[in-house]
N, CA and C atoms of all chains as a GROMACS GRO file, in nm:
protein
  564
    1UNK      N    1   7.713  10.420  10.937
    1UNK     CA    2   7.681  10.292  11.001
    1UNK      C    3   7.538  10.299  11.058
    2UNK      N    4   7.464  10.177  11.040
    2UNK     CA    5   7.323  10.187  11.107
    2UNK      C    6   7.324  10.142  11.237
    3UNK      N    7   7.192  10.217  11.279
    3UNK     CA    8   7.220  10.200  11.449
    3UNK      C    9   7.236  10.017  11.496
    4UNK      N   10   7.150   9.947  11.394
    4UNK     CA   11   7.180   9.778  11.430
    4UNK      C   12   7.317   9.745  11.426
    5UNK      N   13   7.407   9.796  11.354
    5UNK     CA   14   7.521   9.763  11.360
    5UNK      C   15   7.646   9.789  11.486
    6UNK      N   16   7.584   9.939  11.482
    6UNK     CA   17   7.663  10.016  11.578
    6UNK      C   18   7.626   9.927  11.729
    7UNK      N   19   7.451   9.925  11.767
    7UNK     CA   20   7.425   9.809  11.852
    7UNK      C   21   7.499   9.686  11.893
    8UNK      N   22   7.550   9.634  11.774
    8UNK     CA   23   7.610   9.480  11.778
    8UNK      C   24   7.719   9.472  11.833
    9UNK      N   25   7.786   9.559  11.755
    9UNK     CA   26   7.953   9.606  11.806
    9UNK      C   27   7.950   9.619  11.935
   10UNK      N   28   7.885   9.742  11.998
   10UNK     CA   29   7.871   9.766  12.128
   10UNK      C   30   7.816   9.623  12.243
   11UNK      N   31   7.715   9.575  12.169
   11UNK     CA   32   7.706   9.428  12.245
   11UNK      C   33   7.808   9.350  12.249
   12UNK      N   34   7.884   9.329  12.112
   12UNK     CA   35   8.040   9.224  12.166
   12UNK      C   36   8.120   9.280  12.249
   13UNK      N   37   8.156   9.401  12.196
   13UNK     CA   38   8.230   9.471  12.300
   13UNK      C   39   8.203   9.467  12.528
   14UNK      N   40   8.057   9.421  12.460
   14UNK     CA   41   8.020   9.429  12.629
   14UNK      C   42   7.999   9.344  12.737
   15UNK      N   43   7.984   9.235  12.612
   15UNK     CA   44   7.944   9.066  12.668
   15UNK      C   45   8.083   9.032  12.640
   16UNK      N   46   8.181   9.040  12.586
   16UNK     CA   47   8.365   8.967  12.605
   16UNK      C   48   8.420   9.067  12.610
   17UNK      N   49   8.481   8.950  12.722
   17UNK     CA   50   8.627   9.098  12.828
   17UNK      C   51   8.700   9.119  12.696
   18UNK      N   52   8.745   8.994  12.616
   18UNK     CA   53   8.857   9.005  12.484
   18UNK      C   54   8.796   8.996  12.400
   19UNK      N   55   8.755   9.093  12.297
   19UNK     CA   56   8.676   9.051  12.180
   19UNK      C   57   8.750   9.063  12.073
   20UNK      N   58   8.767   8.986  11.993
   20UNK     CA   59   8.842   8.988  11.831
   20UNK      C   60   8.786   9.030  11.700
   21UNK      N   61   8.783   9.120  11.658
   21UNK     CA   62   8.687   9.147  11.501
   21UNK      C   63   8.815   9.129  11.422
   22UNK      N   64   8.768   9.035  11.339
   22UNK     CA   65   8.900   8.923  11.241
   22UNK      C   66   8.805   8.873  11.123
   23UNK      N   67   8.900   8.839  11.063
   23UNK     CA   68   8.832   8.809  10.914
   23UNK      C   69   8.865   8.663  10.891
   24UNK      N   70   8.741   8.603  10.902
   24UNK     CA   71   8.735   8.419  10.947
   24UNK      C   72   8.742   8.467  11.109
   25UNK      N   73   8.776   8.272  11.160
   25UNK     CA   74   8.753   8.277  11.280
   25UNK      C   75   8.853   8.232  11.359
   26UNK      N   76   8.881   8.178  11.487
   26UNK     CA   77   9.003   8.170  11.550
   26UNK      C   78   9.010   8.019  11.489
   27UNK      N   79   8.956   7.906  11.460
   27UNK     CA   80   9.000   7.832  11.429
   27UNK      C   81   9.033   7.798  11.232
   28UNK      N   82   8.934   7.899  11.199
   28UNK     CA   83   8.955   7.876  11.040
   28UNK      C   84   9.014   7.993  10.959
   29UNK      N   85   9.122   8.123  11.048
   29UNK     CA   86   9.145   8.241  10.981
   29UNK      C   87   9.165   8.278  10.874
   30UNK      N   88   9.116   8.400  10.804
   30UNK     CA   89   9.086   8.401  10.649
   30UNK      C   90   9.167   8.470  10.611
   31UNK      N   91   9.331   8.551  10.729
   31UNK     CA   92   9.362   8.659  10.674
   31UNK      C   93   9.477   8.639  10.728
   32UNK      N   94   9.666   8.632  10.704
   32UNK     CA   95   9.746   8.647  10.778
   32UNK      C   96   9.771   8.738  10.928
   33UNK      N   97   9.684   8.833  10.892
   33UNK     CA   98   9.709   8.978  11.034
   33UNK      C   99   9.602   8.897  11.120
   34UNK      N  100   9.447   8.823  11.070
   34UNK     CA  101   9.420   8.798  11.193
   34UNK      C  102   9.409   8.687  11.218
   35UNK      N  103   9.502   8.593  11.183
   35UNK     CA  104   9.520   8.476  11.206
   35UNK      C  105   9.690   8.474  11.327
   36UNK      N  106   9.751   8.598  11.284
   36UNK     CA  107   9.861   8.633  11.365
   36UNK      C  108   9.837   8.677  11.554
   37UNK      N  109   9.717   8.772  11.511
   37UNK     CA  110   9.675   8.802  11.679
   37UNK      C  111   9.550   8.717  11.701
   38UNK      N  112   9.508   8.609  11.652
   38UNK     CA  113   9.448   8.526  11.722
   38UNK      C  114   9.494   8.405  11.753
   39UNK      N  115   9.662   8.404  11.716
   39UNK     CA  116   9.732   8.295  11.768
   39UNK      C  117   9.840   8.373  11.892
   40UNK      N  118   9.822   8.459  11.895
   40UNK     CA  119   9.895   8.573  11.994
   40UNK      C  120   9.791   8.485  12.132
   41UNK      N  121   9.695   8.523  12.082
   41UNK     CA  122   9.570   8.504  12.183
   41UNK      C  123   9.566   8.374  12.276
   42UNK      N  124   9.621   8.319  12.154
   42UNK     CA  125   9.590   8.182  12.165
   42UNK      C  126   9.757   8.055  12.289
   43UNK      N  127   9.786   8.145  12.227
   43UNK     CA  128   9.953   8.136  12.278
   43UNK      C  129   9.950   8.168  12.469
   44UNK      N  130   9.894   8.281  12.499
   44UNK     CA  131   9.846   8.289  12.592
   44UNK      C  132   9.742   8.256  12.644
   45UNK      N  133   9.680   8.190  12.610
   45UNK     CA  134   9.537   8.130  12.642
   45UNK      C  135   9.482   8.184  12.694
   46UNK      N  136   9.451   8.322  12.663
   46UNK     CA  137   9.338   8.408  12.674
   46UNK      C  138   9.192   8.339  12.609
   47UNK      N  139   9.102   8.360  12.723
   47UNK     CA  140   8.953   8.335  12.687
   47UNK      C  141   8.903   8.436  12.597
   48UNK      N  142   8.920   8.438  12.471
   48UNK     CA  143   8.849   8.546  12.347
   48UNK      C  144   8.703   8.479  12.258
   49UNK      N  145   8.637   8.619  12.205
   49UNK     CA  146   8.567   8.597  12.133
   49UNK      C  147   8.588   8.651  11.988
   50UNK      N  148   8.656   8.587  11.886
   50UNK     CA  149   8.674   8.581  11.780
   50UNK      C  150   8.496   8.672  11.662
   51UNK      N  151   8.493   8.738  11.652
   51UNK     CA  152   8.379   8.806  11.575
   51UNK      C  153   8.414   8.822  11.422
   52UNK      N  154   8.390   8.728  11.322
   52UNK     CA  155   8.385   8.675  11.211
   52UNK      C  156   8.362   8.825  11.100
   53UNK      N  157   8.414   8.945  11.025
   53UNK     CA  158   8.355   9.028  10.987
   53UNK      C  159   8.308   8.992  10.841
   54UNK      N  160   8.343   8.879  10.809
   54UNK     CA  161   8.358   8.827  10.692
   54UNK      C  162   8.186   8.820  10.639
   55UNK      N  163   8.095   8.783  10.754
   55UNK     CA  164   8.024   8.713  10.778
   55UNK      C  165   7.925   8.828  10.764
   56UNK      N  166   7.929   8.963  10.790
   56UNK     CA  167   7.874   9.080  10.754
   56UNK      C  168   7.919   9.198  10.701
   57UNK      N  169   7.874   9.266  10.604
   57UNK     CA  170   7.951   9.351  10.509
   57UNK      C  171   7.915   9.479  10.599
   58UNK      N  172   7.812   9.489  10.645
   58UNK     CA  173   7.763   9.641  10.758
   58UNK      C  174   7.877   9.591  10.875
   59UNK      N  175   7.925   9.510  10.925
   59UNK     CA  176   7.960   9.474  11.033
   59UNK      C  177   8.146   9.520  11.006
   60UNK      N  178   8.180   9.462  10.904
   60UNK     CA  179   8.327   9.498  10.822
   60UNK      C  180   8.342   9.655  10.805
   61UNK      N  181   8.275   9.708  10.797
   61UNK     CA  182   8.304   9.862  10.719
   61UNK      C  183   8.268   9.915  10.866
   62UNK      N  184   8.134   9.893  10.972
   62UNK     CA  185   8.070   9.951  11.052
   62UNK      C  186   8.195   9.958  11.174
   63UNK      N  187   8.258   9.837  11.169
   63UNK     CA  188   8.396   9.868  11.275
   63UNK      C  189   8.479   9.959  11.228
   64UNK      N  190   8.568   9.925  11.141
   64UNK     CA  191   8.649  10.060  11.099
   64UNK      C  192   8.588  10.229  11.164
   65UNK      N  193   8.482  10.240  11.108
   65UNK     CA  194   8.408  10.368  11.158
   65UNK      C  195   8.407  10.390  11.312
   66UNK      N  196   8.321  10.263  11.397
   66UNK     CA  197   8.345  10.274  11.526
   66UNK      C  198   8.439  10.255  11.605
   67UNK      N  199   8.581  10.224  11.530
   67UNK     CA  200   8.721  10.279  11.630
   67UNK      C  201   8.812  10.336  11.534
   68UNK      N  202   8.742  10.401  11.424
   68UNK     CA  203   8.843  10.508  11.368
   68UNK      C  204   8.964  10.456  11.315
   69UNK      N  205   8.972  10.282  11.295
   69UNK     CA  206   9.052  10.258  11.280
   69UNK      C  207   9.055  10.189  11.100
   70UNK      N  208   9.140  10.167  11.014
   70UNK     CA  209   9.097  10.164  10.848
   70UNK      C  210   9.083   9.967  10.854
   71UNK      N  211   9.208   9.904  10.978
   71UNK     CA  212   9.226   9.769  10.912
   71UNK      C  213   9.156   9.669  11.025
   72UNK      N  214   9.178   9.610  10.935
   72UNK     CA  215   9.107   9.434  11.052
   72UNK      C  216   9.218   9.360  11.077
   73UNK      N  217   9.254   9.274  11.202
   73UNK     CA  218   9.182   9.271  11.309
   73UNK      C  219   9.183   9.366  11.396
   74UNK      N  220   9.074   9.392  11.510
   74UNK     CA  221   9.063   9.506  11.593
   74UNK      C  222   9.066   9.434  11.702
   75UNK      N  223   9.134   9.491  11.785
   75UNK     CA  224   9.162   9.406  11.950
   75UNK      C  225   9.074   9.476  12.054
   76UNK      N  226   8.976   9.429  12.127
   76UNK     CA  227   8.919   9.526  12.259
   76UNK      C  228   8.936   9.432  12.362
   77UNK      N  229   9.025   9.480  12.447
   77UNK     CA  230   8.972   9.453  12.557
   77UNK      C  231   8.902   9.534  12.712
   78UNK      N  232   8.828   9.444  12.733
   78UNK     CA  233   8.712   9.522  12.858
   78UNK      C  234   8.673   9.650  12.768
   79UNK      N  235   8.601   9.657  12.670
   79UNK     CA  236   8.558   9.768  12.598
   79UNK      C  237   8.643   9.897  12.551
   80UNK      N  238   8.811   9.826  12.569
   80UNK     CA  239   8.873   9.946  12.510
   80UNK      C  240   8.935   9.884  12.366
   81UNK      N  241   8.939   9.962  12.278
   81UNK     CA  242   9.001   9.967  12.170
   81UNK      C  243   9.181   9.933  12.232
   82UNK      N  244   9.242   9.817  12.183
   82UNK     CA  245   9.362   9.817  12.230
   82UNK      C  246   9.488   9.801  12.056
   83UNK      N  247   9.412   9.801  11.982
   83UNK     CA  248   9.506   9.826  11.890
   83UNK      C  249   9.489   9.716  11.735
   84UNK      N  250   9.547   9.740  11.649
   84UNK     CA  251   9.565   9.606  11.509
   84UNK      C  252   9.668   9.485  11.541
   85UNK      N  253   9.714   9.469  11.438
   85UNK     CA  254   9.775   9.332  11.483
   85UNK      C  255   9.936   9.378  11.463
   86UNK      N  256   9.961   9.513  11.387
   86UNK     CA  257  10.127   9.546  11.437
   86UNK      C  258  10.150   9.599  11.582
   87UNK      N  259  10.040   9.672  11.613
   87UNK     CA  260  10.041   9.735  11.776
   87UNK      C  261  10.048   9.578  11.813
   88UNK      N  262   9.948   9.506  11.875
   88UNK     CA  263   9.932   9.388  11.915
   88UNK      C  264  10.087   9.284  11.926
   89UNK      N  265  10.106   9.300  11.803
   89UNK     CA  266  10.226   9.193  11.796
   89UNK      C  267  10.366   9.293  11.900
   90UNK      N  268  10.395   9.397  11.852
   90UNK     CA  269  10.492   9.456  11.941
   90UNK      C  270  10.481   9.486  12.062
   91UNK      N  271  10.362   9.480  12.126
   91UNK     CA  272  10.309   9.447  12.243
   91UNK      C  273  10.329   9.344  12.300
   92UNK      N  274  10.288   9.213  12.218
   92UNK     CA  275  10.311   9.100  12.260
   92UNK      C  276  10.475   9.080  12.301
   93UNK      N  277  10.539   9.124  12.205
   93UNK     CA  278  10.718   9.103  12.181
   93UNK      C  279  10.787   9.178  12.273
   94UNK      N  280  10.678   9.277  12.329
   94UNK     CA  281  10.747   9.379  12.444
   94UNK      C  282  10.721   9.317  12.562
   95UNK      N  283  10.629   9.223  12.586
   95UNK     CA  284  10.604   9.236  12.702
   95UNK      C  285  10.472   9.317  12.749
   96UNK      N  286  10.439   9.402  12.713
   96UNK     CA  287  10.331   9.521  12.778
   96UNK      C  288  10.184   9.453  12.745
   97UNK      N  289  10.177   9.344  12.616
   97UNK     CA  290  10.032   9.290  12.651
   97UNK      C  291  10.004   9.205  12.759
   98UNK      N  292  10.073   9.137  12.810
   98UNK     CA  293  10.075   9.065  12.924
   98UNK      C  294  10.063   9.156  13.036
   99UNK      N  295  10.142   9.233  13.022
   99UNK     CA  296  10.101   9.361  13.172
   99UNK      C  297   9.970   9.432  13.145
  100UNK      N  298   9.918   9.463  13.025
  100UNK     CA  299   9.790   9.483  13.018
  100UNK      C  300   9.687   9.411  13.071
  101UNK      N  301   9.664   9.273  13.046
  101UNK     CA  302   9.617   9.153  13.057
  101UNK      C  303   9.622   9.154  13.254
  102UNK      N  304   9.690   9.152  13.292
  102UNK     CA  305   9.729   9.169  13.446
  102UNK      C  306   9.664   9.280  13.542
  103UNK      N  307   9.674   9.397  13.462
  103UNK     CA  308   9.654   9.536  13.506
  103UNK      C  309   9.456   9.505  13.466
  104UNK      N  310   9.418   9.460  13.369
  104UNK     CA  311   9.260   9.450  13.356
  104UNK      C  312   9.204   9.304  13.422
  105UNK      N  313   9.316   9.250  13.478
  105UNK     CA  314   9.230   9.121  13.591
  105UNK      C  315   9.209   9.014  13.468
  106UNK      N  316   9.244   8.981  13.336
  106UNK     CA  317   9.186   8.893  13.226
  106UNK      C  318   9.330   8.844  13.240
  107UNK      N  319   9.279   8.666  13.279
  107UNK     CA  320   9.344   8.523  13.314
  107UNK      C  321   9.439   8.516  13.164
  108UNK      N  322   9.594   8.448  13.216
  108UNK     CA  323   9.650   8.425  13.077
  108UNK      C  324   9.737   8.353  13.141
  109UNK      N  325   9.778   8.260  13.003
  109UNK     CA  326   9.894   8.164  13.079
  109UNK      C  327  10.030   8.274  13.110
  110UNK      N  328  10.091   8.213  13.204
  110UNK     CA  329  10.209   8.272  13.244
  110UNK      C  330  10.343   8.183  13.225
  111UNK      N  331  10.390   8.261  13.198
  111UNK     CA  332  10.584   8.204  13.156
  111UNK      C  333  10.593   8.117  13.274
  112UNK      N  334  10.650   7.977  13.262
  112UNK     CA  335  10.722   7.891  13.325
  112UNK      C  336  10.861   7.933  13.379
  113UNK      N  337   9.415   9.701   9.314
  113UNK     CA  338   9.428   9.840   9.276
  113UNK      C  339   9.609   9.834   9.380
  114UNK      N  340   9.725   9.867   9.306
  114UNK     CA  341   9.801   9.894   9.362
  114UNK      C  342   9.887  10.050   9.409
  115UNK      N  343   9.926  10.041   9.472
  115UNK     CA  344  10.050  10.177   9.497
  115UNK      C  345  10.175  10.207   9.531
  116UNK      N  346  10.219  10.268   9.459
  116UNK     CA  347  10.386  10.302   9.458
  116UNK      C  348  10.452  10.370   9.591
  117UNK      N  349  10.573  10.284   9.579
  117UNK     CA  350  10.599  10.296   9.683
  117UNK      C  351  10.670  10.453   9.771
  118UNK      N  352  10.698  10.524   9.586
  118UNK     CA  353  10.759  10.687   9.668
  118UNK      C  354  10.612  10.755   9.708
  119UNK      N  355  10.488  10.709   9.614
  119UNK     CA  356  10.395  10.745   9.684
  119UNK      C  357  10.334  10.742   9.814
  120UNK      N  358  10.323  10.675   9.890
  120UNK     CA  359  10.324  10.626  10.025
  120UNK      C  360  10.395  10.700  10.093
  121UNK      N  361  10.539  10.707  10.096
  121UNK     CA  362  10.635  10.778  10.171
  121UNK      C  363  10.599  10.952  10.122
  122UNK      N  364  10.550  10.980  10.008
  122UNK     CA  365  10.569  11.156   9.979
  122UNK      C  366  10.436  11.171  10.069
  123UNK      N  367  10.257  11.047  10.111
  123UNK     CA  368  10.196  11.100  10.142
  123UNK      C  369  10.209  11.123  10.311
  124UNK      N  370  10.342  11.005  10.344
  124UNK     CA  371  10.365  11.024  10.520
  124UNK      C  372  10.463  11.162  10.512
  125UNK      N  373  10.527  11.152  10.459
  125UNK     CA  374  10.608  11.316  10.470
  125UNK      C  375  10.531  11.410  10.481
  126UNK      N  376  10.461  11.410  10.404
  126UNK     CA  377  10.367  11.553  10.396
  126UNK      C  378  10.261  11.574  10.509
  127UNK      N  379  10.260  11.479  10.555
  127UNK     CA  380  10.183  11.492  10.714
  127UNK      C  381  10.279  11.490  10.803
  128UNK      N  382  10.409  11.457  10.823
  128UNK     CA  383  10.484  11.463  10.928
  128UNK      C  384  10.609  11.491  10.830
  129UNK      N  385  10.666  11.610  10.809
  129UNK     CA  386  10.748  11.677  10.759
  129UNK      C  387  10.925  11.662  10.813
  130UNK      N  388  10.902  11.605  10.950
  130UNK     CA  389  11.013  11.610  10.981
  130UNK      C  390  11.026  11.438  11.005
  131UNK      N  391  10.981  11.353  10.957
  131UNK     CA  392  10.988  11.218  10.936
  131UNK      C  393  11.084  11.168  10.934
  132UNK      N  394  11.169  11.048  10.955
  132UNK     CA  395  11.247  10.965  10.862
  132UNK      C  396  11.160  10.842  10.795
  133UNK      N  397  11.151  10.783  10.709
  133UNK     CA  398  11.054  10.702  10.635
  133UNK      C  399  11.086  10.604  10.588
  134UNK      N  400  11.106  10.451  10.617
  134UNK     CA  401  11.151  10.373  10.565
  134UNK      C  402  11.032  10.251  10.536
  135UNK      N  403  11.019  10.232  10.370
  135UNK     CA  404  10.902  10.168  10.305
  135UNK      C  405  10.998  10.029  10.222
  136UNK      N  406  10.977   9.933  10.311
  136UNK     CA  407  10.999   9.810  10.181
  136UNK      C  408  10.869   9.716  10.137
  137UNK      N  409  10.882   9.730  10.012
  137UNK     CA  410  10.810   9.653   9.928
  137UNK      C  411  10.792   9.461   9.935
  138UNK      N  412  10.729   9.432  10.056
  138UNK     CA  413  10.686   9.320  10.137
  138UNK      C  414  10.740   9.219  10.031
  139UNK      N  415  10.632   9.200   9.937
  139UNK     CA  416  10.587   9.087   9.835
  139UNK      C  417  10.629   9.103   9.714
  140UNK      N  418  10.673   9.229   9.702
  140UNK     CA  419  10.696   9.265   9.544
  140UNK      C  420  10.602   9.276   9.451
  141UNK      N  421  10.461   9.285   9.501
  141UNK     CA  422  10.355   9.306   9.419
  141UNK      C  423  10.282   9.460   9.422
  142UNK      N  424  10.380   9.561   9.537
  142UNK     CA  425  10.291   9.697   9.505
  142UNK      C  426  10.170   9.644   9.584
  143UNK      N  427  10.143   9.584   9.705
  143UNK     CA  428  10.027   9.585   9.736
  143UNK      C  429  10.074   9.520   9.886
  144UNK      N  430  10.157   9.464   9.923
  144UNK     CA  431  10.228   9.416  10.091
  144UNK      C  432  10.345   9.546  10.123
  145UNK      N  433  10.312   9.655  10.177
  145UNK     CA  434  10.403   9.724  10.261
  145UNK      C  435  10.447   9.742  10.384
  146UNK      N  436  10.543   9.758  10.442
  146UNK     CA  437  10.589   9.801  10.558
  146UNK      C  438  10.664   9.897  10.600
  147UNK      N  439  10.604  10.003  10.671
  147UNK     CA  440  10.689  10.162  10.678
  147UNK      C  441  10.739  10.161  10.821
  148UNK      N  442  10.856  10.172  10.858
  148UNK     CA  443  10.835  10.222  10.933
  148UNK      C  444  10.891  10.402  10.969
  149UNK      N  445  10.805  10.491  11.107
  149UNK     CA  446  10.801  10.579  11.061
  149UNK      C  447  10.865  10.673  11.210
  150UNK      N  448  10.964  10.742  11.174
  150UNK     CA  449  11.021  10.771  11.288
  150UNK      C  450  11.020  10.941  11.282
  151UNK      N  451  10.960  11.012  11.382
  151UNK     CA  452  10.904  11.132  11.429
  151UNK      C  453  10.898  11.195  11.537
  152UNK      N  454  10.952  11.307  11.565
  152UNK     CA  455  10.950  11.355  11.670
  152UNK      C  456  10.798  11.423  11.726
  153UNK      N  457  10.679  11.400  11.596
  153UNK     CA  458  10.472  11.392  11.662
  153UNK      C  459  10.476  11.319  11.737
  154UNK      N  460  10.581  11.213  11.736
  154UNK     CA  461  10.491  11.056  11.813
  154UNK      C  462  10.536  11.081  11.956
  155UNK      N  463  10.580  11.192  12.035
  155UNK     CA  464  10.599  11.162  12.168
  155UNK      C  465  10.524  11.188  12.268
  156UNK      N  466  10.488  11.126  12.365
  156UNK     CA  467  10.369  11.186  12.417
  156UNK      C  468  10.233  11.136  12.431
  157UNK      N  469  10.208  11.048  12.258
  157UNK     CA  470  10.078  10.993  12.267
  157UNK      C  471  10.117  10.873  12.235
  158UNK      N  472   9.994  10.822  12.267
  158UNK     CA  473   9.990  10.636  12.254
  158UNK      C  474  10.000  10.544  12.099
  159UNK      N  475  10.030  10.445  12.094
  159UNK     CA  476  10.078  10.405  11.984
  159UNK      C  477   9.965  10.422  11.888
  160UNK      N  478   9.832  10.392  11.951
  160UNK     CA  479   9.712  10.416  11.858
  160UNK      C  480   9.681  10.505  11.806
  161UNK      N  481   9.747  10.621  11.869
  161UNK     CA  482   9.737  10.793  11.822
  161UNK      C  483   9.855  10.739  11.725
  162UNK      N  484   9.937  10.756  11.754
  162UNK     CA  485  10.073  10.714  11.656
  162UNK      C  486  10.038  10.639  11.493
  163UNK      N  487  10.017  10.547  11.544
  163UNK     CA  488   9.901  10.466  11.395
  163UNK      C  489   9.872  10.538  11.333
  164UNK      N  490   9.735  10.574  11.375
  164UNK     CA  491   9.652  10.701  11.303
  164UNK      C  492   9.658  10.798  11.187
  165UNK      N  493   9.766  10.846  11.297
  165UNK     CA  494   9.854  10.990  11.269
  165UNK      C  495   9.940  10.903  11.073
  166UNK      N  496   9.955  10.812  11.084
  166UNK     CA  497  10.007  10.756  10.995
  166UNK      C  498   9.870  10.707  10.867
  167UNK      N  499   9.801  10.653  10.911
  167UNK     CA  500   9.666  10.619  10.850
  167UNK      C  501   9.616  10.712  10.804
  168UNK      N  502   9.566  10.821  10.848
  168UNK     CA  503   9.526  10.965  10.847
  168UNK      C  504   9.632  11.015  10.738
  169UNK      N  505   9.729  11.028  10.727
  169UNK     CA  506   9.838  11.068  10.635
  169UNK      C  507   9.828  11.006  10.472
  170UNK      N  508   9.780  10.895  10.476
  170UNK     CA  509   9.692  10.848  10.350
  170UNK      C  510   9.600  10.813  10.274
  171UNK      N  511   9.541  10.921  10.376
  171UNK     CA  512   9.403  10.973  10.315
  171UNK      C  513   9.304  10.932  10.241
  172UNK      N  514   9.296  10.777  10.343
  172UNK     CA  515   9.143  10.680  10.298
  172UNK      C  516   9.254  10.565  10.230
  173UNK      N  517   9.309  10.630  10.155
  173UNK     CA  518   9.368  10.491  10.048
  173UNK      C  519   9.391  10.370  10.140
  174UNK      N  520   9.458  10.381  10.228
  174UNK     CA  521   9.457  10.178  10.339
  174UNK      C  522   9.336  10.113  10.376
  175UNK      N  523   9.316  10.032  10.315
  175UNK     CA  524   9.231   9.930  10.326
  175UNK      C  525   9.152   9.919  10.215
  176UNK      N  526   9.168  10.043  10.092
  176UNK     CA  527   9.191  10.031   9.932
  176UNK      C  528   9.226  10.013   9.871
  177UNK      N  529   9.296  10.125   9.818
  177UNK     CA  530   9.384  10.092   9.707
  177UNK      C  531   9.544  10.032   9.763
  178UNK      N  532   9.548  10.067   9.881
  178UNK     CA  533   9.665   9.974   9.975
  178UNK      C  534   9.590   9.877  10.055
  179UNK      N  535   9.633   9.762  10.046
  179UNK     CA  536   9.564   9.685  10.059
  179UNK      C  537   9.642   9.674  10.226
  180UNK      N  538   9.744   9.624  10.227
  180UNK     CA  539   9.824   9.619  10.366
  180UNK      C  540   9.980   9.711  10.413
  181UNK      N  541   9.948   9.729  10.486
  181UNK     CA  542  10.111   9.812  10.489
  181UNK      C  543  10.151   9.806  10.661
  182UNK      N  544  10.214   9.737  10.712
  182UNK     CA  545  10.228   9.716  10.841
  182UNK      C  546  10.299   9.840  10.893
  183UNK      N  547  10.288   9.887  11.012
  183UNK     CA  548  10.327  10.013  11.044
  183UNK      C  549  10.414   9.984  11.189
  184UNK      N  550  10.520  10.067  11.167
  184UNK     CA  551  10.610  10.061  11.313
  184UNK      C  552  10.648  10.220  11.309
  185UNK      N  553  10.594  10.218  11.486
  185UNK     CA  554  10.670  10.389  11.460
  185UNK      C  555  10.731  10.418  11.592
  186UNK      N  556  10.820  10.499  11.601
  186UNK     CA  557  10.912  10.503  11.660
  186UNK      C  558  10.941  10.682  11.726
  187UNK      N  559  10.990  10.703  11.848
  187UNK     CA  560  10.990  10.846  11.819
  187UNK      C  561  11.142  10.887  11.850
  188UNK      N  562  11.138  11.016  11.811
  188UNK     CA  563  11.300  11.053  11.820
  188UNK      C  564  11.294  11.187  11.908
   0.00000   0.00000   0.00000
């Protein structure tokens, strides 16, 4: 990965508490997995930034490398790597992303 | 580029030997999988280590020649 890339990443990661690297975007998703945790997102009305990888081929391959991880979408929040969209979803279904969400101070709707 | 499905399961065995391994064939096209993978490695560390440990076990091929394979893992 080149250092511009590695740069970028690290800038989304630093400027949004929730950042999304997804393939398409939260309103036009290009991919079932991240069209799944950006309606996760969305469900809770978490304030996210959706990061398009579609849109750069250094940017697509350059994530994988910088969280070691092979698939898209990649979840960070507050600059941590929090998982894909099967972690994500059983998170969601458990309960524990919402206690995450709580435990890092990032606003979400709450159960009626 | 597709892959079979005892393949998948012989390459999670062979990284976690004492496995149980259960792979169904999503779509029926050899290219939508879902394993899930139950191990007595996974206790201890976090699900993302857990992942990994599974990713790592097929050795580059996900997000290649496997195109998707949803992962649940479980420990015993």
């Amino acid at each position: 990965m080149d250092q511009q890339t590695n740069d970028l990443i690290k800038n989304e990661i630093d400027t949004n508490e929730v950042c999304l690297f997804m393939k398409g975007t939260p309103d036009a998703p290009q991919c079932g997995f991240s069209m799944a945790v950006s309606n996760i997102l969305k469900i809770l009305e978490v304030n996210f930034k959706g990061v398009n990888v579609l849109e750069n081929q250094e940017l697509r391959q350059g994530i994988k490398e910088f969280s070691d991880w092979p698939t898209i979408p990649q979840l960070y929040i507050k600059n941590e790597f929090v998982g894909g969209c099967d972690i994500i979803k059983e998170m969601f279904e458990s309960g524990e992303l919402t206690k995450l969400f709580e435990n890092k101070n990032i606003s979400f709707k709450k159960k009626e | 580029m597709a892959m079979d499905l005892k393949e998948i399961e012989s390459l999670i065995k062979e990284a976690l030997p004492d496995a149980s391994v259960e792979i169904q064939d999503l779509a029926g096209d050899g290219n939508h999988y879902s394993a899930t993978v139950t191990s007595s490695k996974f206790s201890g560390i976090s699900k993302i280590e857990q992942h990994k440990i599974v990713y790592n076990s097929l050795k580059g091929k996900m997000g290649n020649e496997l195109h998707a394979l949803a992962i649940k893992t479980k420990e015993n």
